[in-house]
C-alpha positions as CSV (number, residue, x, y, z in Angstrom):
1,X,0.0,0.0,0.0
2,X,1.1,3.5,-0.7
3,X,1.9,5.9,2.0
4,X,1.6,9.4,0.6
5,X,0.2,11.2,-2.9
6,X,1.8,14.3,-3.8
7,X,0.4,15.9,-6.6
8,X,2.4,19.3,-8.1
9,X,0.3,22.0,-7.5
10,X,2.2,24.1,-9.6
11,X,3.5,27.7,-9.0
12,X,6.8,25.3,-7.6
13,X,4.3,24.1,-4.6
14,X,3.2,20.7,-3.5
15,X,0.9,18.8,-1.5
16,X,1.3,15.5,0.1
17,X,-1.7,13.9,1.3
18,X,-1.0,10.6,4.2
19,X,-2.8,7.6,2.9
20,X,-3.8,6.5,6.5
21,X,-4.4,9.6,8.3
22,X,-5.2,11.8,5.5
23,X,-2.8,14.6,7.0
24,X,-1.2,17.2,4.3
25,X,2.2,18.5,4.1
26,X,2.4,21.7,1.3
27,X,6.2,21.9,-0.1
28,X,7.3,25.0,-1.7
29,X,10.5,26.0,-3.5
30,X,12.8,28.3,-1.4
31,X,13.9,31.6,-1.9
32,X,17.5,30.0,-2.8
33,X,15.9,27.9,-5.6
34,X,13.2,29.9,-7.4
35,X,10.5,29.4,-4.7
36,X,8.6,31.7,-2.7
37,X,9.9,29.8,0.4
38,X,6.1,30.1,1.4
39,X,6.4,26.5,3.2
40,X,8.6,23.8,3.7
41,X,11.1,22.5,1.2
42,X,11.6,19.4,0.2
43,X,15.3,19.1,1.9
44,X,14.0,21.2,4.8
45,X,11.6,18.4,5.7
46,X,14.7,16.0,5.1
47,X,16.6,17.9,7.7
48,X,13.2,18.3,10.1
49,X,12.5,14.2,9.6
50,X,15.7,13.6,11.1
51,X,14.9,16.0,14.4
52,X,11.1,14.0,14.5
53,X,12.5,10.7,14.1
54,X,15.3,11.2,17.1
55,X,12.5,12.6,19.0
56,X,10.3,9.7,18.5
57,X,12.7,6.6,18.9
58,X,13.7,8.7,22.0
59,X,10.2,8.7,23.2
60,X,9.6,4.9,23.1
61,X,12.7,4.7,24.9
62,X,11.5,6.8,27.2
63,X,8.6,5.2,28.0
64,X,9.8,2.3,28.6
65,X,12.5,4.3,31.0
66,X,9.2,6.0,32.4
67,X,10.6,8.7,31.6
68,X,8.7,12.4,30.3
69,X,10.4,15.1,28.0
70,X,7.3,16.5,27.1
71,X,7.8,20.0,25.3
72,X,11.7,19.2,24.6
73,X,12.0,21.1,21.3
74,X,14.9,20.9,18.7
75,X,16.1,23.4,16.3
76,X,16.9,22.4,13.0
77,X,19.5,23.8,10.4
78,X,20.3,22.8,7.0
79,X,22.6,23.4,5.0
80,X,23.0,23.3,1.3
81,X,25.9,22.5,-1.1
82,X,26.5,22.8,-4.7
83,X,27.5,20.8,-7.9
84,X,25.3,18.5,-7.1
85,X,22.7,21.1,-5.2
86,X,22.4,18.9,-2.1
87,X,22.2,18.9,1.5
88,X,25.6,19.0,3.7
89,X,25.1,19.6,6.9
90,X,22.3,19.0,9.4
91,X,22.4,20.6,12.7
92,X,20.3,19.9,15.2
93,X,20.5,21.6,18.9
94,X,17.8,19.5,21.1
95,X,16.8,21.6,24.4
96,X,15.2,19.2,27.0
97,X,12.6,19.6,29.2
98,X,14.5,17.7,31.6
99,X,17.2,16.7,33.3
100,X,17.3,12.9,34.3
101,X,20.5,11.1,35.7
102,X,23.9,10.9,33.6
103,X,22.8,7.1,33.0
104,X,19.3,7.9,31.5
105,X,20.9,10.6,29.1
106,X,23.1,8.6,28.1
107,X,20.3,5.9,26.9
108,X,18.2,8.7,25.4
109,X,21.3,10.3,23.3
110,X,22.4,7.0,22.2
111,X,19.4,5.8,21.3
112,X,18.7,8.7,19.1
113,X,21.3,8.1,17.1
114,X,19.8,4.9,16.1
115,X,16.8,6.6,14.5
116,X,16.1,5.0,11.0
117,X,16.2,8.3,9.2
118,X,19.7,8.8,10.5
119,X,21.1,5.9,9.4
120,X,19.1,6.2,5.7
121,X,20.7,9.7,5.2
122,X,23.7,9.7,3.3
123,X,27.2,8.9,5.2
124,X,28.6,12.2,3.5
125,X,25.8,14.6,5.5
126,X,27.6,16.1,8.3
127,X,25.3,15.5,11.5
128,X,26.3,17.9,14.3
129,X,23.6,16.6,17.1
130,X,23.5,18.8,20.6
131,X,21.6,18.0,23.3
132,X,20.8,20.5,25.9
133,X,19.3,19.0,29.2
134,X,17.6,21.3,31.5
């Protein structure tokens, strides 16, 4: 079964539509690229998947840690390179909303390194991770 549609909208703009949920995701073009940069970019949600994906192998870890970072946010950078127009560099700076035991960090910032989008980007994208624990 499929997992998304994304139809071109045109204008440089797209919409994804989840099969199961229904949820949308609208895509432009950025600024740096003939876009409006009116939404998302395709690379930008790249870089974002990889902050949501450590988030969320974190959480299950956490859970079963009985552990709660609720509102722990992360900012996301990306950074583009040329000749081939690609991504470089993520950065990602997560702040936590809390601040367990040396052990339990450990766990959590190990564990999301192990996140299946990290390990499907490619080898030559620089990932600087920081996590900031409250």
């Amino acid at each position: 079964m499929a997992t998304s549609k994304v139809t071109y909208v045109g204008d440089l703009k797209t919409s994804s539509i989840h099969i199961n949920s229904g949820s949308e995701i609208i895509s432009d073009a950025p600024l740096d690229n003939n876009g409006k940069g009116e939404a998302f970019s395709p690379t930008d949600t790249v870089a974002n998947a990889l902050a949501s994906c450590m988030f969320t192998v974190m959480g299950i870890k956490a859970s079963d840690l009985e552990v709660d970072f609720s509102g722990s946010t992360a900012e996301v950078t990306k950074i583009m390179g040329t000749d081939p127009r690609r991504i470089t560099e993520i950065h990602i700076t997560f702040s936590m909303s809390i601040n367990p035991d040396d052990k339990t960090k450990t766990i959590l910032e190990r564990t999301a390194m192990t996140c299946p989008v990290f390990f499907s980007l490619h080898p030559e994208i620089k990932k600087e991770i920081v996590f900031n624990w409250k």
